[in-house]
PyMOL commands that place a pseudoatom at each C-alpha (Angstrom):
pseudoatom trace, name=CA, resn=UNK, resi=1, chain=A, elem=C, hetatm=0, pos=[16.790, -181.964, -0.236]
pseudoatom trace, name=CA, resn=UNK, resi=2, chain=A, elem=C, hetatm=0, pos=[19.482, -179.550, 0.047]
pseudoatom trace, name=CA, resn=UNK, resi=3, chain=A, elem=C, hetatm=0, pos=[19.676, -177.182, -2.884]
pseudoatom trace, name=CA, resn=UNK, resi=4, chain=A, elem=C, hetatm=0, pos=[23.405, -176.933, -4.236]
pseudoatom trace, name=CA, resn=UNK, resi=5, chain=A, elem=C, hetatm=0, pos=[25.011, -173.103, -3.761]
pseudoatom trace, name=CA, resn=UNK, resi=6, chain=A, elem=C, hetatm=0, pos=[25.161, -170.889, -0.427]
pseudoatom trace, name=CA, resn=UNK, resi=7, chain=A, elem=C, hetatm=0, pos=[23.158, -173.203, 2.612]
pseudoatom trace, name=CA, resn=UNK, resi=8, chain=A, elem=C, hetatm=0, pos=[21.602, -169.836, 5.185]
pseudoatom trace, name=CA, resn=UNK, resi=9, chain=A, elem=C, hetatm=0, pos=[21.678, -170.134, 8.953]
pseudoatom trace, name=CA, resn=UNK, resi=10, chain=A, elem=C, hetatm=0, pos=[19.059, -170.272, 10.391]
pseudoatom trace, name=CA, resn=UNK, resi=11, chain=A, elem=C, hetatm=0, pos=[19.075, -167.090, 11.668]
pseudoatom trace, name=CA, resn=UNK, resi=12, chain=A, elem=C, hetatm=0, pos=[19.135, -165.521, 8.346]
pseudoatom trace, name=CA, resn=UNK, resi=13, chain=A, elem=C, hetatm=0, pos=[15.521, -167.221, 7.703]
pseudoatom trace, name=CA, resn=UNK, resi=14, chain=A, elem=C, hetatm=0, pos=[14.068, -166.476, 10.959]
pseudoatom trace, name=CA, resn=UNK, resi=15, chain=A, elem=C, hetatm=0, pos=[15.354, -163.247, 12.220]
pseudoatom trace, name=CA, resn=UNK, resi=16, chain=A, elem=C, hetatm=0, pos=[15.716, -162.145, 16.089]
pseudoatom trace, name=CA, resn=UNK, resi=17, chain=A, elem=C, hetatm=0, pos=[13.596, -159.043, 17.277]
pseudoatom trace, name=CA, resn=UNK, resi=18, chain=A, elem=C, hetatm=0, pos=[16.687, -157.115, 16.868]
pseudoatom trace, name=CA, resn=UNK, resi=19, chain=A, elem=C, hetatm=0, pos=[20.176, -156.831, 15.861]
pseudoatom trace, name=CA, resn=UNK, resi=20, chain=A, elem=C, hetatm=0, pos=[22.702, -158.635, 18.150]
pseudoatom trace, name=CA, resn=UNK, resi=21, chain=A, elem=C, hetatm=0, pos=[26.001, -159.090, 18.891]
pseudoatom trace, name=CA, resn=UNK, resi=22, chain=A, elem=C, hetatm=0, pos=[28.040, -160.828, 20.711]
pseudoatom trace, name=CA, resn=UNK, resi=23, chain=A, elem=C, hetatm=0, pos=[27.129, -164.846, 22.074]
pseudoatom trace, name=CA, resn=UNK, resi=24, chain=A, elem=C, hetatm=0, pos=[23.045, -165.879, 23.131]
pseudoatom trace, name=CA, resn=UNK, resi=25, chain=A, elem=C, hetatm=0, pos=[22.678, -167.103, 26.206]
pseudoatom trace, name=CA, resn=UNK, resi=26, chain=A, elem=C, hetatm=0, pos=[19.590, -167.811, 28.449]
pseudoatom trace, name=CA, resn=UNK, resi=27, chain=A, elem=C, hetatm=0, pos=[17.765, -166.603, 31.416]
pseudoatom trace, name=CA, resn=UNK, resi=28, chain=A, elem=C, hetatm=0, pos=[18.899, -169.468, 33.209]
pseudoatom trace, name=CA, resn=UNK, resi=29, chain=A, elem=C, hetatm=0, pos=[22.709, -168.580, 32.848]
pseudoatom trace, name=CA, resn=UNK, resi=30, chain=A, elem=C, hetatm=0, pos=[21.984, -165.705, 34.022]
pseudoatom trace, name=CA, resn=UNK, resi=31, chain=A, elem=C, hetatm=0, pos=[20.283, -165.652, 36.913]
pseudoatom trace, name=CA, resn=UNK, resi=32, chain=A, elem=C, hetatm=0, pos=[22.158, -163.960, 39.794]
pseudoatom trace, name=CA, resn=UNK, resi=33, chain=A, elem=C, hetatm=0, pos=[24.386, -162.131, 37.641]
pseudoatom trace, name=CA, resn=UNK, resi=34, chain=A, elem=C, hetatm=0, pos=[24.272, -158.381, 36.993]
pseudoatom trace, name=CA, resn=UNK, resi=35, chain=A, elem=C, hetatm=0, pos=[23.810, -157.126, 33.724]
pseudoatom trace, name=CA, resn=UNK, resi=36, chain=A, elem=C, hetatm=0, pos=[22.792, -154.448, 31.885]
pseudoatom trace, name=CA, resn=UNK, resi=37, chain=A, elem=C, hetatm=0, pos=[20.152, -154.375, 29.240]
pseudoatom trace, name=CA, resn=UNK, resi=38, chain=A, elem=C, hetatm=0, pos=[21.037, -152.000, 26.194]
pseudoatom trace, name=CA, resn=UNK, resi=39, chain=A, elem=C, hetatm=0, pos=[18.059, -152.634, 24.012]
pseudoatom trace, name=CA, resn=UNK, resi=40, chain=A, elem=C, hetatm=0, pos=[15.078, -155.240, 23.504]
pseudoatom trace, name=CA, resn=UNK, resi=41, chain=A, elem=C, hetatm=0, pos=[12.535, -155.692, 20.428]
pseudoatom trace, name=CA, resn=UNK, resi=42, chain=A, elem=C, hetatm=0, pos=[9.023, -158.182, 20.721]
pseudoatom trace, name=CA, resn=UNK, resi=43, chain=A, elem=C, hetatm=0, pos=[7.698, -160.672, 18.017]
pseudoatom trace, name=CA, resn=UNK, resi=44, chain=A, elem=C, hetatm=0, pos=[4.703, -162.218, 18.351]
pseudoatom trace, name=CA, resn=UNK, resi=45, chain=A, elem=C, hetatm=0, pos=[5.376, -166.047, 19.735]
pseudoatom trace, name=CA, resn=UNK, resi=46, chain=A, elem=C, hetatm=0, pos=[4.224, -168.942, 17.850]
pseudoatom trace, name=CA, resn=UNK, resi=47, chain=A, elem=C, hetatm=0, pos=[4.159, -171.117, 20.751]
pseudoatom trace, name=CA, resn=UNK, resi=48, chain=A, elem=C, hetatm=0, pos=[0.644, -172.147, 22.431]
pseudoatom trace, name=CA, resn=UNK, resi=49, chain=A, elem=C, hetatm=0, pos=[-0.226, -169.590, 25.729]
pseudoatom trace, name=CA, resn=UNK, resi=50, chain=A, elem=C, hetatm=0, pos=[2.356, -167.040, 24.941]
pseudoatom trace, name=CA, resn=UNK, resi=51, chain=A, elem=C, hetatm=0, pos=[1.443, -163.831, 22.765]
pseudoatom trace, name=CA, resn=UNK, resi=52, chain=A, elem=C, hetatm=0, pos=[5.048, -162.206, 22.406]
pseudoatom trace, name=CA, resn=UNK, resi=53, chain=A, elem=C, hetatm=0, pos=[8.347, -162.695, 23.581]
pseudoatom trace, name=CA, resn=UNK, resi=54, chain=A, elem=C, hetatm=0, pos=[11.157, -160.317, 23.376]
pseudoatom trace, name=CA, resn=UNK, resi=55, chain=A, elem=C, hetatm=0, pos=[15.060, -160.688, 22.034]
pseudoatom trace, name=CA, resn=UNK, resi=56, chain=A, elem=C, hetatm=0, pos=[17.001, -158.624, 24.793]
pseudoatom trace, name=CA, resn=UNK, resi=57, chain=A, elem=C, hetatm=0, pos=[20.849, -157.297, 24.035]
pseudoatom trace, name=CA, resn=UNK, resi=58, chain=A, elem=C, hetatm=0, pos=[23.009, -156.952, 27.191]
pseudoatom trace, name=CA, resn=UNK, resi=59, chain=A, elem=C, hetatm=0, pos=[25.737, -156.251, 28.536]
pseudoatom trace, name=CA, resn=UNK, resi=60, chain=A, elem=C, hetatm=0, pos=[27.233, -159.471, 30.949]
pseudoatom trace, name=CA, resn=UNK, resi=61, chain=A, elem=C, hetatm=0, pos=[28.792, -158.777, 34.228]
pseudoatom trace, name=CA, resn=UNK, resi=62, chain=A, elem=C, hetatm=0, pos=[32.058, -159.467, 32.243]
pseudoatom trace, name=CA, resn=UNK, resi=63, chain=A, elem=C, hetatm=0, pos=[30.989, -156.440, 30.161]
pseudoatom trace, name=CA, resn=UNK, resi=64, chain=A, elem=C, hetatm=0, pos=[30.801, -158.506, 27.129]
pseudoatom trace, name=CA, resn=UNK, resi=65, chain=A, elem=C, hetatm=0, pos=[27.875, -157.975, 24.448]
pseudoatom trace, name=CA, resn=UNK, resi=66, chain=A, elem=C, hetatm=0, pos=[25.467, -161.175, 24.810]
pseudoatom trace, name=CA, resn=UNK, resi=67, chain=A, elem=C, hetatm=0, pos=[21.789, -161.508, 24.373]
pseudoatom trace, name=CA, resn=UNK, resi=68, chain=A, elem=C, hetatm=0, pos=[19.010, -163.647, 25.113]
pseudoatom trace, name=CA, resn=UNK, resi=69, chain=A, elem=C, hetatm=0, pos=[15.130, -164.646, 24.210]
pseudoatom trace, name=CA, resn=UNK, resi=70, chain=A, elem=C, hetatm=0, pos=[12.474, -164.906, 26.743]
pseudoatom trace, name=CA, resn=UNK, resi=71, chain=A, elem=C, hetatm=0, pos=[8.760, -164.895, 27.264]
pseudoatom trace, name=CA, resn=UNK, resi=72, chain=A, elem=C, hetatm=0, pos=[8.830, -164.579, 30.475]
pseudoatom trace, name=CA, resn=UNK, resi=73, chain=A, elem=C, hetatm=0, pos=[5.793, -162.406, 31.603]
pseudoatom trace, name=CA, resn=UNK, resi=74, chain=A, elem=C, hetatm=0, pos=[6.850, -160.340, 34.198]
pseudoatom trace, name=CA, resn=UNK, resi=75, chain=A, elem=C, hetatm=0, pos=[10.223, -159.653, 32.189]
pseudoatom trace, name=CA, resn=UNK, resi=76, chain=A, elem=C, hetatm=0, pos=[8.080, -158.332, 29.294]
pseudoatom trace, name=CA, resn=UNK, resi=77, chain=A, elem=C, hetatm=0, pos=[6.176, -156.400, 31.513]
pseudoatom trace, name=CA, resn=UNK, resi=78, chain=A, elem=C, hetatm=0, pos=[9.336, -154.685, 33.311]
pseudoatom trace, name=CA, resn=UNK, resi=79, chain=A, elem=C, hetatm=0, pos=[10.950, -154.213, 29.846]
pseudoatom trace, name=CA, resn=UNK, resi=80, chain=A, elem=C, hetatm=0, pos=[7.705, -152.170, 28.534]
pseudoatom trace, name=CA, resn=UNK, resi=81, chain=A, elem=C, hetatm=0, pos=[8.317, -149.767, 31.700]
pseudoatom trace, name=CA, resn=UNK, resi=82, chain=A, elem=C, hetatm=0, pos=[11.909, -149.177, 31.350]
pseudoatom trace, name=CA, resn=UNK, resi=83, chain=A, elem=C, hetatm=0, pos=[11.927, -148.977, 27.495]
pseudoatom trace, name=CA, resn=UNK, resi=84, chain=A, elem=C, hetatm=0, pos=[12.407, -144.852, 27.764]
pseudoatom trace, name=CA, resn=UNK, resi=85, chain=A, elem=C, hetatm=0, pos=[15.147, -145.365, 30.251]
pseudoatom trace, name=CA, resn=UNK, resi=86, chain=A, elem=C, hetatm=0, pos=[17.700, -147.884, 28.786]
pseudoatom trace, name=CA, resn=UNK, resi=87, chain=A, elem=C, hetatm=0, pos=[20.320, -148.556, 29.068]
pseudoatom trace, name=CA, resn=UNK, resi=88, chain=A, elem=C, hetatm=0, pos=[19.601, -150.081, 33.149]
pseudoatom trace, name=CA, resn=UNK, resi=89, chain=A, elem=C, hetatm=0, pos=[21.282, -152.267, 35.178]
pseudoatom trace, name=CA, resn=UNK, resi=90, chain=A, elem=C, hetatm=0, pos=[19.673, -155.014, 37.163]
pseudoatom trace, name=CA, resn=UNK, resi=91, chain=A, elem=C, hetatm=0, pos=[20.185, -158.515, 37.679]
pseudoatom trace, name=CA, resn=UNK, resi=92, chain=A, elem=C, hetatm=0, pos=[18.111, -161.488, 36.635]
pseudoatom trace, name=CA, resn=UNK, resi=93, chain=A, elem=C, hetatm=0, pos=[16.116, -163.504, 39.044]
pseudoatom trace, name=CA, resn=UNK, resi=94, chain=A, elem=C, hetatm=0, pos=[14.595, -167.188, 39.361]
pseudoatom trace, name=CA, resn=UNK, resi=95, chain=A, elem=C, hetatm=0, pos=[11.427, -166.380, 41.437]
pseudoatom trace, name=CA, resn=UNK, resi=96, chain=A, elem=C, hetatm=0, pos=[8.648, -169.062, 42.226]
pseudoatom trace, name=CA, resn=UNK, resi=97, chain=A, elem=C, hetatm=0, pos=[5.015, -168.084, 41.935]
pseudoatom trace, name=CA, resn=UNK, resi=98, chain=A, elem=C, hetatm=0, pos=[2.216, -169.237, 45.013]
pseudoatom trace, name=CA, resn=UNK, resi=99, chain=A, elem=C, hetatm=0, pos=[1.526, -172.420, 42.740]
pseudoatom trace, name=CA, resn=UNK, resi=100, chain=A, elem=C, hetatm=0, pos=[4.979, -173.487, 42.417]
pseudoatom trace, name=CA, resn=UNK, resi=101, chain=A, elem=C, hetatm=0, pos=[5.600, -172.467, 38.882]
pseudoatom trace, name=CA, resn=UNK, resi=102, chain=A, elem=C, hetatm=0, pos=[9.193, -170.905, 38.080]
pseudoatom trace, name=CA, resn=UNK, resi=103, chain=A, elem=C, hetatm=0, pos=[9.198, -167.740, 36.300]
pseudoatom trace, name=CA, resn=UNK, resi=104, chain=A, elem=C, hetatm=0, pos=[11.969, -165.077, 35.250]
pseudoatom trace, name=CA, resn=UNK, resi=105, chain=A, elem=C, hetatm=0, pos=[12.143, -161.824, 36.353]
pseudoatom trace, name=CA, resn=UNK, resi=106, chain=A, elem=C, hetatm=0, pos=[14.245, -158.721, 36.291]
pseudoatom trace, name=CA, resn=UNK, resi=107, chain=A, elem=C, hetatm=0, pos=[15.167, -156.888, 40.278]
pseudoatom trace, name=CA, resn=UNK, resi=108, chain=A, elem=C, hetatm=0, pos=[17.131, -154.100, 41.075]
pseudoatom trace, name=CA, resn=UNK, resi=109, chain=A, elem=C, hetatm=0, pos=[21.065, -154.681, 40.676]
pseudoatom trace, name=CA, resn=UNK, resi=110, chain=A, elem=C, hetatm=0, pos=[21.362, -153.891, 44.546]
pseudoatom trace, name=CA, resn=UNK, resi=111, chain=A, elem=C, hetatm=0, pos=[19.211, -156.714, 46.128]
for i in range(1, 111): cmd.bond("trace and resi %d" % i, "trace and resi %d" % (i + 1))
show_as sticks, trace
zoom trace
């Protein structure tokens, strides 16, 4: 039952990683596309098989703020070894592992 006053999003209950701005989007949206990620925080995933997964800010290839959540392994792992470096450009990619599972991952803004 809703209680009578001020009704929170739902962000304001459960919180990103970060601070964000501008509009979320996904991994899928943006596969393809050059971006270039500004800043990332980790919280630890409540979904089964997946420890963390990280709230990344960016900058689209419109240059518009927009962000996006992921747990995509090999995107944490790149994000871990870049973290001294930000801001970096790169482009998200749809790869497909030996098994045929999809996965995300960040590559170099010039492939």
């Amino acid at each position: 039952m809703e209680k009578q006053g001020i009704v929170k999003d739902l962000s304001e209950v459960i919180p990103t990683a970060i601070e964000v701005e501008g509009e979320q989007t996904t991994a899928e949206k943006l596969v393809g596309k050059t971006i270039v990620v500004r800043k990332y925080g980790l919280r630890p995933s409540k979904f089964e098989g997946t420890e963390e997964y990280a709230t990344i800010q960016i900058l689209g290839d419109n240059g518009n703020p927009a962000w996006f959540n992921t747990s995509s392994g090999p995107i944490l792992d790149t994000l871990k070894q870049i973290e001294g470096s930000l801001p970096v450009r790169c482009k998200v990619a749809s790869e497909k592992s030996a098994k045929g599972r999809r996965y995300f991952a960040l590559v170099s803004a010039k492939e």
